[in-house]
C-alpha positions as CSV (number, residue, x, y, z in Angstrom):
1,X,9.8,38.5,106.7
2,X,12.0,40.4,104.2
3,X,14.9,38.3,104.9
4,X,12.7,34.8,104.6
5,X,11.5,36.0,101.5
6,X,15.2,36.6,99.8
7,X,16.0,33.3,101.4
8,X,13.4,31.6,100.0
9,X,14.1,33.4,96.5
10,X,18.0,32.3,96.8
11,X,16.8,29.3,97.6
12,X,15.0,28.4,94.6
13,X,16.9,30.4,92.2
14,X,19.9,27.8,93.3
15,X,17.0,25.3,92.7
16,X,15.9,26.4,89.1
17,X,19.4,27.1,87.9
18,X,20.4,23.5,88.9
19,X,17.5,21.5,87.2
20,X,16.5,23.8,84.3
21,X,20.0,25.6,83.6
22,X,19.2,28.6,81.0
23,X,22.2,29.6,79.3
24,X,22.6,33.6,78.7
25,X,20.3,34.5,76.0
26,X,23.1,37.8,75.6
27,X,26.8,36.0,75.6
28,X,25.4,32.4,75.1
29,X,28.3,31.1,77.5
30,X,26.9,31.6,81.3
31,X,24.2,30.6,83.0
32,X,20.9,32.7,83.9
33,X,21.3,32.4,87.6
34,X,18.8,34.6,89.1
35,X,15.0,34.8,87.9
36,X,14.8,38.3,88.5
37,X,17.9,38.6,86.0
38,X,16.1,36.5,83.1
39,X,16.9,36.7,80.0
40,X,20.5,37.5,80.8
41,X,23.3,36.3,83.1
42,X,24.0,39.0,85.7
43,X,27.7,39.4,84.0
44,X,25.8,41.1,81.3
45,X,23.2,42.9,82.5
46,X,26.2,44.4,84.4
47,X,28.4,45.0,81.5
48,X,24.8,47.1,79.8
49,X,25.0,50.6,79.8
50,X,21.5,51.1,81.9
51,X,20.6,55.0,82.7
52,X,19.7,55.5,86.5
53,X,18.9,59.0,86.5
54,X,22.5,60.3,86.8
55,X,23.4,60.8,83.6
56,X,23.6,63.8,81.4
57,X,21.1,63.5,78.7
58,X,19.5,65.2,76.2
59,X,16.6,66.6,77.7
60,X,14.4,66.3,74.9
61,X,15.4,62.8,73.4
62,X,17.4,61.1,76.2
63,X,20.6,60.8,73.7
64,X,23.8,60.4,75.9
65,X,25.8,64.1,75.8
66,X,28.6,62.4,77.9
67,X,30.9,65.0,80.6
68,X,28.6,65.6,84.1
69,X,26.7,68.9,85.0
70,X,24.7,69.7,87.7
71,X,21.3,68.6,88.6
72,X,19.7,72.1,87.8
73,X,21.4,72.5,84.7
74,X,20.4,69.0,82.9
75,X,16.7,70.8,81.3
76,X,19.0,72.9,79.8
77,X,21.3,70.1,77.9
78,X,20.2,69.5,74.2
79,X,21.7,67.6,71.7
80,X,19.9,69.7,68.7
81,X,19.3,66.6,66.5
82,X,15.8,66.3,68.1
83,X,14.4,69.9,68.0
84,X,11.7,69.1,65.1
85,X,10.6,66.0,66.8
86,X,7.3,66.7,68.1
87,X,6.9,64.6,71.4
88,X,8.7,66.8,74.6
89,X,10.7,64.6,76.0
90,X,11.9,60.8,75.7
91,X,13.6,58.1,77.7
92,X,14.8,54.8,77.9
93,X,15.7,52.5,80.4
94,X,19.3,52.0,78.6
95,X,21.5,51.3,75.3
96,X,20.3,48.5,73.3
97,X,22.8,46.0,74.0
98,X,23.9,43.2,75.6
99,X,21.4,41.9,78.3
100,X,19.0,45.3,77.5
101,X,19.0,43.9,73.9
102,X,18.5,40.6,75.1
103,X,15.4,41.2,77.1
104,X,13.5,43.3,74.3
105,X,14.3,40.7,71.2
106,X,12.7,38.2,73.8
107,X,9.8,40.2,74.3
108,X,8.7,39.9,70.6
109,X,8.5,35.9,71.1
110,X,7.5,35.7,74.1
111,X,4.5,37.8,75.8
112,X,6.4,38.1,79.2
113,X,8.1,41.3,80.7
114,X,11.1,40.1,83.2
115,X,11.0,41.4,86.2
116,X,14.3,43.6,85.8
117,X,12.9,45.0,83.1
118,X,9.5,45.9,84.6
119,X,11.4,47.1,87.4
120,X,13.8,49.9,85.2
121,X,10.6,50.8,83.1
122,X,8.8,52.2,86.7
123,X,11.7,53.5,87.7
124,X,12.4,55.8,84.9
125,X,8.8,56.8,84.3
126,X,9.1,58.1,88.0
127,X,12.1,60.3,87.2
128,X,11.8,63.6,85.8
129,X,10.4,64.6,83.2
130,X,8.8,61.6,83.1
131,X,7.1,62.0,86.3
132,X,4.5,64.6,85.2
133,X,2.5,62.0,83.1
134,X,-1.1,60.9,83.9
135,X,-2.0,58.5,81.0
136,X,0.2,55.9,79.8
137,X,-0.1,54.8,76.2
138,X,0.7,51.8,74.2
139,X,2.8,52.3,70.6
140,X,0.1,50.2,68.5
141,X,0.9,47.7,66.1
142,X,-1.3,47.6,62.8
143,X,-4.5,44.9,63.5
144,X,-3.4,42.7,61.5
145,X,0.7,42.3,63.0
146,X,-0.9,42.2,66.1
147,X,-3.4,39.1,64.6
148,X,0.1,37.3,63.5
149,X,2.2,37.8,66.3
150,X,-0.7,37.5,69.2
151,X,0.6,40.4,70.8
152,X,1.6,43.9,71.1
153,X,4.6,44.3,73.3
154,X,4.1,47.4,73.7
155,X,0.9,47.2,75.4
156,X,2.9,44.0,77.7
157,X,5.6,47.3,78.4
158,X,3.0,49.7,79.1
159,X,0.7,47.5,81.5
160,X,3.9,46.5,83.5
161,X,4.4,50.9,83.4
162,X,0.7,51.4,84.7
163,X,0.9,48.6,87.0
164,X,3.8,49.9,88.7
165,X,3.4,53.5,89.0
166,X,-0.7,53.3,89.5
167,X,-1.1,55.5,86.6
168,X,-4.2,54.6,84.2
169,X,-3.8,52.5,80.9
170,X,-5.2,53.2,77.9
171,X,-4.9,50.6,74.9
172,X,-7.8,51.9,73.0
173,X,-7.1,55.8,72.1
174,X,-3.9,55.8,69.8
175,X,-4.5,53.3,66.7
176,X,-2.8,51.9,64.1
177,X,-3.8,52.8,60.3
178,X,-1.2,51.6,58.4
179,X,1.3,48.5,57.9
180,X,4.3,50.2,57.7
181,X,7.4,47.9,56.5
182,X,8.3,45.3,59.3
183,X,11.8,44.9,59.0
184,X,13.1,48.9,58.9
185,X,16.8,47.8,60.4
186,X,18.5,49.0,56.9
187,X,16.0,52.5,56.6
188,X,17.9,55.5,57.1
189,X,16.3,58.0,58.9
190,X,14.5,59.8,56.7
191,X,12.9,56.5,55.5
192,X,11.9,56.0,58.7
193,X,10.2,58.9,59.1
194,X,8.1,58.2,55.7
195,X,7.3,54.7,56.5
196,X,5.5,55.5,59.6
197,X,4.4,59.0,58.0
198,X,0.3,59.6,59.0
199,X,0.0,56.1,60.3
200,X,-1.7,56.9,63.4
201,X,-4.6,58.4,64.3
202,X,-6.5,59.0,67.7
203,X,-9.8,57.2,67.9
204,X,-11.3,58.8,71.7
205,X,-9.6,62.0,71.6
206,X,-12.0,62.5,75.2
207,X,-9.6,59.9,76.6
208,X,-7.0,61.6,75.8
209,X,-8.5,65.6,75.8
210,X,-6.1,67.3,78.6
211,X,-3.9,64.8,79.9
212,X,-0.3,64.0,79.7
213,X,0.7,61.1,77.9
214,X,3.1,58.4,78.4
215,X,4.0,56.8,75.4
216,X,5.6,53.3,75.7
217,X,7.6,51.0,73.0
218,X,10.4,48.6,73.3
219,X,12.9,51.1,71.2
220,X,13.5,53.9,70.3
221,X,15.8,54.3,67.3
222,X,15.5,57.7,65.3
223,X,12.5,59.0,67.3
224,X,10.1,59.0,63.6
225,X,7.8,56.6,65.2
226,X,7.4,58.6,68.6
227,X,6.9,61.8,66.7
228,X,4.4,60.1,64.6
229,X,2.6,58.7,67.2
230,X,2.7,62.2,69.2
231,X,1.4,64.6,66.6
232,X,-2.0,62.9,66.6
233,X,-2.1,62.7,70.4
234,X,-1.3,66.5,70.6
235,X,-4.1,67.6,68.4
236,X,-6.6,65.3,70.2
237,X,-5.8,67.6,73.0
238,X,-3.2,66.1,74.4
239,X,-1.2,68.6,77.1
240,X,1.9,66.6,76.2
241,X,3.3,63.4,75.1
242,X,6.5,61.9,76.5
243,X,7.9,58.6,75.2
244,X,9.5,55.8,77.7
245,X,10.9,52.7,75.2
246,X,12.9,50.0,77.2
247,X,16.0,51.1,75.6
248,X,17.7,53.4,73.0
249,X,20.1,53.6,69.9
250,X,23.1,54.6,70.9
């Protein structure tokens, strides 16, 4: 049946990339052959620096430290840029680049998770630390972004988390107050850090009383959101609040 299946898949992939050719929404020069690879040809997805669980990390905020150590030494690794931040640990499915970058600009247009991506996200909640969580949490967009764009993607990330690892969803906690800035690209830092400053609040903090949190968003760049979304969730009661974002600042 497997094998009928991934027939039947190569079949109309060949299919689909004959009549409705999509050209690389990363490099803009090949083809998207495979659905399961959309937005991105498989030449980039392959050329995007993905994490698999291998990697040395920072424990706490998933930043690349580079060199290999063992398996039972990795907790111990810390890059000591994070220390103040208050979530307890963070990943990401990769760099944001290439076909990685690709699939999370497309996600703010279009309310659709690809399949590759939905796939990574599952994957890394599984792997430790990750792996401790029982509630998984949206990042929430202000009412009235969410009004203009239709959508939160994080809530499309974290349903595609939930759905895949069986764990339960809650969109209704964690809430918005404020309208921070919508383009923060050129904000340092520090800017960051007061744009998003006592912007969220927990609304059912029995939802949330004693459980470990998984909190989702398409990127993490400096970490000011996460930490501003996790103070909140830790005072509600929160036993812990770890972040999963499809991909990571470099």
């Amino acid at each position: 049946m497997a094998r009928l299946t991934n027939t039947l898949d190569g079949l109309l992939d060949a299919a689909l990339a004959l009549v409705y050719p999509q050209a690389c929404a990363a490099c803009g020069v090949r083809g998207v052959e495979r659905r399961a690879d959309w937005p991105a040809c498989a030449a980039c997805w392959g050329a995007t620096r993905l994490f698999e669980g291998g990697e040395t990390l920072c424990w706490k905020c998933g930043r690349p430290a580079g060199g290999e150590v063992p398996e039972e030494v990795r907790p111990s690794v810390r890059c000591r840029r994070c220390e103040s931040e208050e979530f307890d640990a963070a990943r990401a499915c990769g760099l944001y680049e290439g076909a990685l970058r690709a699939a999370v600009l497309g996600l703010k247009r279009d309310p659709f998770v690809p399949p590759r991506l939905a796939r990574m996200l599952r994957e890394a909640a599984r792997r430790k630390p990750l792996d401790t969580a029982t509630l998984v949490v949206p990042v929430p967009l202000h009412p009235a972004r969410e009004r203009e764009r239709g959508f939160n993607q994080a809530t499309l990330l974290a349903s595609a988390v939930a759905e895949g690892t069986g764990l339960p969803l809650d969109t209704w906690s964690l809430a918005r107050l404020a309208h921070s800035e919508r383009h923060r690209a050129g904000l340092d830092a520090r800017a960051r850090r007061e744009s998003v400053a006592g912007a969220f609040a927990v609304a059912r903090p029995r939802l949330v009383r004693g459980e470990s949190v998984l909190l989702v968003d398409d990127v993490f760049t400096t970490g000011a959101t996460a930490s501003a979304c996790a103070r909140p969730l830790l005072d509600a009661g929160a036993r812990a609040v770890f972040v999963l974002t499809a991909a990571r600042a470099a």
